[in-house]
N, C-alpha and C positions, 0 to 999 in steps of 0.2 A: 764583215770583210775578212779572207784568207789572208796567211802568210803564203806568198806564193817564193817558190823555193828552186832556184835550177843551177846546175853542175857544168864546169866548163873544162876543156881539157881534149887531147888528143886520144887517148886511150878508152875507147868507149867503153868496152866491157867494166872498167875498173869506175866509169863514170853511173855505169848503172848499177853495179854493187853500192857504190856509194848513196843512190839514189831511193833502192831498194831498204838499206839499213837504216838511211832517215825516216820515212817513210816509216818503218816499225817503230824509232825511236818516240818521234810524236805520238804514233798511235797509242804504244804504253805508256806513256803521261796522260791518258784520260782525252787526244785533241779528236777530232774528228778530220781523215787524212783523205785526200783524193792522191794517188799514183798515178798518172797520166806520161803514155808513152809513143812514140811513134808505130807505125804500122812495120815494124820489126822486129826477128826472131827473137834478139836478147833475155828481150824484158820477160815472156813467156816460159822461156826458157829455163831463166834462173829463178823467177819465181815456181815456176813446176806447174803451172795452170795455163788454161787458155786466156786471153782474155778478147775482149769484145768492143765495139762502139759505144757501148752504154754502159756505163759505171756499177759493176760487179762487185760485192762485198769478199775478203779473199783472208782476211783475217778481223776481231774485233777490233772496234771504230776506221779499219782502215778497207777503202775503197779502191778498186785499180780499173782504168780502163784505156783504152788502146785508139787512136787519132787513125781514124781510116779517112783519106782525105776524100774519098770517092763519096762518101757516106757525109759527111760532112757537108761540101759543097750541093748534096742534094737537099736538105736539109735546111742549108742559108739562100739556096735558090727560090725556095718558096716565099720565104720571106724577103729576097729582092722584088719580086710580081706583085707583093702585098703594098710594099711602099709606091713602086710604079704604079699600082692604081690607085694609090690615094693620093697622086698627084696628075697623073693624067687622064681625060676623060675614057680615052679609048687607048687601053695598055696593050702594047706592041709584043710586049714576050711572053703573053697568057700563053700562048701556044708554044711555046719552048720549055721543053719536060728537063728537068733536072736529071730525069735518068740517063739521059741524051748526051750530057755534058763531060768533056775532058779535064783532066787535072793540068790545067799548064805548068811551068813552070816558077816556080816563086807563091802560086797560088796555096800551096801545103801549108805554107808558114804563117799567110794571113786568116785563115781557114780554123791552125792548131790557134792562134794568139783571140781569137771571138770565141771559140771552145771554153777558152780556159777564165776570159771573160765572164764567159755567162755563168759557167760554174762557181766561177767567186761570187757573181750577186744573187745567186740561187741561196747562199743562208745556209746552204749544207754543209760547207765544211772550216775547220779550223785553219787547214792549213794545205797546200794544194803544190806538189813536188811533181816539178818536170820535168822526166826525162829526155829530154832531145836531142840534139845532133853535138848539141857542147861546142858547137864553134860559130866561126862569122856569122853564120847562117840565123843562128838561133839571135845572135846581138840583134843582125838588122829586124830579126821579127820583132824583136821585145822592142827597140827600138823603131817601130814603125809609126808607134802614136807621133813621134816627136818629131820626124819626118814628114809625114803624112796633113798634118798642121801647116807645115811651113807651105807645100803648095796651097791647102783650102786659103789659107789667111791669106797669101802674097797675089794667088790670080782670082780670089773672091775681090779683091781689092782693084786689082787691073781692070774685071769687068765691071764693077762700080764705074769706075773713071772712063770708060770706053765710050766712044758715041752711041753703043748699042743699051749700056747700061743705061745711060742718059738718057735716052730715049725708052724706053722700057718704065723708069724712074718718072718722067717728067709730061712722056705726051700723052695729051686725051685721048690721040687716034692710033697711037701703035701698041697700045697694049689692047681694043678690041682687036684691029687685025689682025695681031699674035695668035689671038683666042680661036678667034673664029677661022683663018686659015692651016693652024697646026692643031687646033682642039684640043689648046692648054691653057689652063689658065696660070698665063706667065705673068704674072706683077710683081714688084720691088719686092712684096710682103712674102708672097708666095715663095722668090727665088731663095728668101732668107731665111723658109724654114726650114727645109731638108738640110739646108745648109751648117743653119744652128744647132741640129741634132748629131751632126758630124762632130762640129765643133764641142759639142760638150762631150763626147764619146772621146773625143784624144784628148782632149783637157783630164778628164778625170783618169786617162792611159800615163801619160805624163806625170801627173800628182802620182799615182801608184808606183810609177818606176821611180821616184825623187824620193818615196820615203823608205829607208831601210827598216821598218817594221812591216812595212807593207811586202816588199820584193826583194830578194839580195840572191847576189849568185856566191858561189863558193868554185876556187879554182882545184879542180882533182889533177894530179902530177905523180909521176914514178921517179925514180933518180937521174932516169935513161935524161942527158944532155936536151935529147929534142926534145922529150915531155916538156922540158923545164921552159925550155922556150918557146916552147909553144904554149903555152900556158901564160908566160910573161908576156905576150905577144896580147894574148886572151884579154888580158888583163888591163892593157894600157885600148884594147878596141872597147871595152866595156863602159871604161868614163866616159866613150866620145857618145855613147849613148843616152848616158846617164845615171847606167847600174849600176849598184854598192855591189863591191866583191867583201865579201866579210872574212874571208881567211883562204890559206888555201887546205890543203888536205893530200901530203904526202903517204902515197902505199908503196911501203917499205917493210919487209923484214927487218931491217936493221934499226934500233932504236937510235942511233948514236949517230945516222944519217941528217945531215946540217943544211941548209938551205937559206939559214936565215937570212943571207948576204942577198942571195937573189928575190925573194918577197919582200922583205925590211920595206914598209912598218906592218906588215899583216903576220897574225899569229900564222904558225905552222900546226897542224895535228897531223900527228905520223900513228900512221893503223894499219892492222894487220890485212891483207889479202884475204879473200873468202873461199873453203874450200869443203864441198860437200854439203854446201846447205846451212853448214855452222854460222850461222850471223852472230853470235851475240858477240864474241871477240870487238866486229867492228864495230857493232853500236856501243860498244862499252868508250869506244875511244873516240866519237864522234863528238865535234866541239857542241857547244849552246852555240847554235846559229842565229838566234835574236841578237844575243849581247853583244857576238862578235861583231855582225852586222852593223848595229849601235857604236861600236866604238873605230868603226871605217874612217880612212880617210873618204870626203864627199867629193865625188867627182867634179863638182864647180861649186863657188864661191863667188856671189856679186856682193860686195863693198859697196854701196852707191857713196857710202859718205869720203870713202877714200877714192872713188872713181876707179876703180881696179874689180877685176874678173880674174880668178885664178882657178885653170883647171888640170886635175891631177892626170898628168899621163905618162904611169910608166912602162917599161917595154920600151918608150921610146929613149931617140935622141934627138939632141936641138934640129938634126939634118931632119930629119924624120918628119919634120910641125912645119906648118907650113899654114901663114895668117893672111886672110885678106880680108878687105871692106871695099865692098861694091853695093850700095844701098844701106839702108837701114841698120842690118846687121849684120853680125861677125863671122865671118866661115876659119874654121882651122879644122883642116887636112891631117889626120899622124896615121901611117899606113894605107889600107884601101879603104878608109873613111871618113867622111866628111858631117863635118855637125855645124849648124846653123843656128849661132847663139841670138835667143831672145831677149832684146834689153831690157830692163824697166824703162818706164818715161822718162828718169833722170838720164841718163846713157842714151836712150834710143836716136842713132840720128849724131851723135857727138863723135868728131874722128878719132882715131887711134893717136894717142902721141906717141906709146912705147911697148915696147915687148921685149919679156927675157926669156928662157928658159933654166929655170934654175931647181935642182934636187925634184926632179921629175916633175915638178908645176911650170907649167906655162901663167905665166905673170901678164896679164894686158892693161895698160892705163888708157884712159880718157884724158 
C-alpha cells in the first residue's frame, strides 16, 4: 500500500512546484514514486517533458503520468460491460463503445479517484503524490468513498424493507417471474453481490482516508490574505471529509513571515519559490510528511465510553456548523459541506442531548 500524498491551496502553480519537489524528495530516499496529474499544461510544463495516460519513468524510482479523463473513462467502460454481463443474462450496453462516450461533469473526479485506486493496489509504488485542482473539488473526490457509502447502506436498506424487496426476498413466484420476464437472475443473494463488492470498495476508501499513514493532504499558502484564507477554508472542508491535513507549507521569501496564529496547531514550513528548474532549495525545506501527518489533529473522535463525538473544524465559526438528526445518524453542515456521521452500535439511534462549539471542535453528546 502507497502513501498517497495531495496539496491544497488556491495558488496552483505554487501547488505543483510543491507537488513536483515532494515527488523528488521521496524518490531520493530510495521510495518508489508515482506523480499523477491532471490533464493540464503545468505539470509538463515545469517538469520540461511531455507526459502521457500511462505511467512514464522521468527520473530514478520516480514515475509521472497525466489523468486524461477521456482515456480513462474508456478504459473503466469496458469493465462496466464486464460486470453487466456477469450479472445479466442478455447485457444491454455491449453495443455502446466507450470511444463514443462524453466526460460529464463531476465524472473527471470519480474517474482520477479509481486511477489512483488501482495504482495503489498494483504493488508498484511507495508512495503516490497528486496533483490536482487543490480545492473543494479534489475533497469531495477523496471524499467520495464516504459519501458514496451512505446512499448504498441507507437505500440498500430501504429496498430490503420495501414490498418489492419482500417480495424478491420471500416469494416462490416472483423471483421466477423476475427471471424469466426481465432475463435476470434477480434473487436476495444475487442483489447482495454487486452490492457487497461496492461496499467493500468504499469501506477499504474510507479506512485509507482515516489513516494518516495511508493519505494526508498538506495546505500550500502565500502570505497574500486570500491565499491564507483560502487555504483556512481548505482546511476546516477537509475534516468534514475526513482528511489529515499534516501541516501547512508557506512560499515566502521572507523567512521571518508568521502565520502561526492562523494554522495553530499545524507546523508551518516556509520555502523558497522555484525558479529555473533549481529544485533543490525547496526540497531541502520540504517537512517529513509522514510524521507531520502523525502528529495531526484527527478530524473526528468517537468516545463511546463518554458518549461524545468530537470533530475538528477550523476555518469555521459556531455560525458556520450547523447539526441535525433525522434518522440514524448525525448530519453537520460547516460551509458547502455536508458529512454524515456513522455511529457505532453504542450511539447509533441514541438522540443528541448537546452540542458546543468550542477552540475549533465541535463537541456532540449523546
Amino acid at each position: 500500500m502507497a502513501l498517497i500524498l495531495t496539496f491544497l491551496g488556491k495558488n496552483g502553480i505554487a501547488r505543483s512546484k510543491i507537488a513536483i519537489a515532494a515527488a523528488k524528495l521521496l524518490a531520493s530516499q530510495g521510495k518508489r514514486v508515482l506523480l499523477a496529474g491532471l490533464a493540464e499544461p503545468t505539470l509538463p510544463i515545469l517538469l520540461e517533458t511531455t507526459l502521457s495516460p500511462d505511467p512514464q519513468e522521468i527520473a530514478p524510482n520516480l514515475q509521472a503520468v497525466q489523468f486524461q479523463a477521456s482515456v480513462l473513462l474508456e478504459r473503466n467502460w469496458e469493465e462496466v460491460k464486464k460486470l453487466e454481463a456477469q450479472y445479466l443474462r442478455t447485457p444491454i450496453l455491449k453495443e455502446v463503445y466507450g470511444q463514443e462516450l462524453v466526460v460529464l461533469p463531476g465524472m473527471d473526479n470519480a474517474l482520477a479517484l479509481n486511477a489512483i485506486r488501482e495504482y495503489d493496489a498494483s504493488g508498484k509504488y511507495d508512495a503516490i503524490i497528486y496533483d490536482g485542482a487543490g480545492d473543494a473539488a479534489t475533497l469531495r473526490m477523496l471524499g467520495m468513498p464516504e459519501s458514496l457509502s451512505w446512499y448504498v447502506r441507507r437505500f440498500r436498506q430501504l429496498f430490503a424493507n420495501s414490498d418489492l424487496g419482500k417480495a424478491i426476498s420471500e416469494s416462490p413466484l416472483i423471483q421466477p417471474l423476475i427471471t424469466s420476464l426481465f432475463n435476470v437472475n434477480w434473487t436476495a443473494d444475487n442483489f447482495s453481490l454487486p452490492t457487497n463488492q461496492v461496499n467493500n470498495f468504499l469501506d477499504q476508501g474510507k479506512a485509507a482516508l482515516g489513516d494518516p499513514q495511508r493519505v494526508a493532504a498538506f495546505l500550500v499558502t502565500t502570505p497574500d490574505p486570500i491565499d491564507v484564507d483560502s487555504s483556512r477554508y481548505l482546511w476546516g472542508t477537509a475534516q468534514q471529509v475526513g482528511l489529515t491535513i499534516g501541516g501547512a507549507i508557506l512560499v515566502s521569501a521572507d523567512q521571518s513571515t508568521n502565520l502561526s496564529a492562523e494554522f495553530s496547531p499545524l507546523p508551518i514550513s516556509i520555502v523558497p519559490d522555484v525558479f529555473n528548474s533549481e529544485w533543490q532549495p525547496l526540497i531541502d525545506a520540504l517537512p517529513n510528511f509522514v510524521e507531520q501527518a502523525l502528529k495531526a489533529p484527527k478530524p473526528i473522535e468517537i468516545d463511546v465510553h463518554n458518549r461524545q463525538v468530537r470533530l475538528f473544524l477550523p476555518g469555521f465559526d459556531k455560525k458556520q456548523v450547523k447539526l441535525t438528526q433525522s434518522g440514524p445518524e448525525v448530519t453537520i453542515e460547516a460551509g458547502d459541506h455536508r458529512r454524515n456521521i456513522f455511529l457505532p452500535p453504542a450511539l447509533s439511534g441514541k438522540p443528541v442531548t448537546g452540542a458546543k462549539f468550542q477552540n475549533s471542535y465541535l463537541i456532540i453528546s449523546f
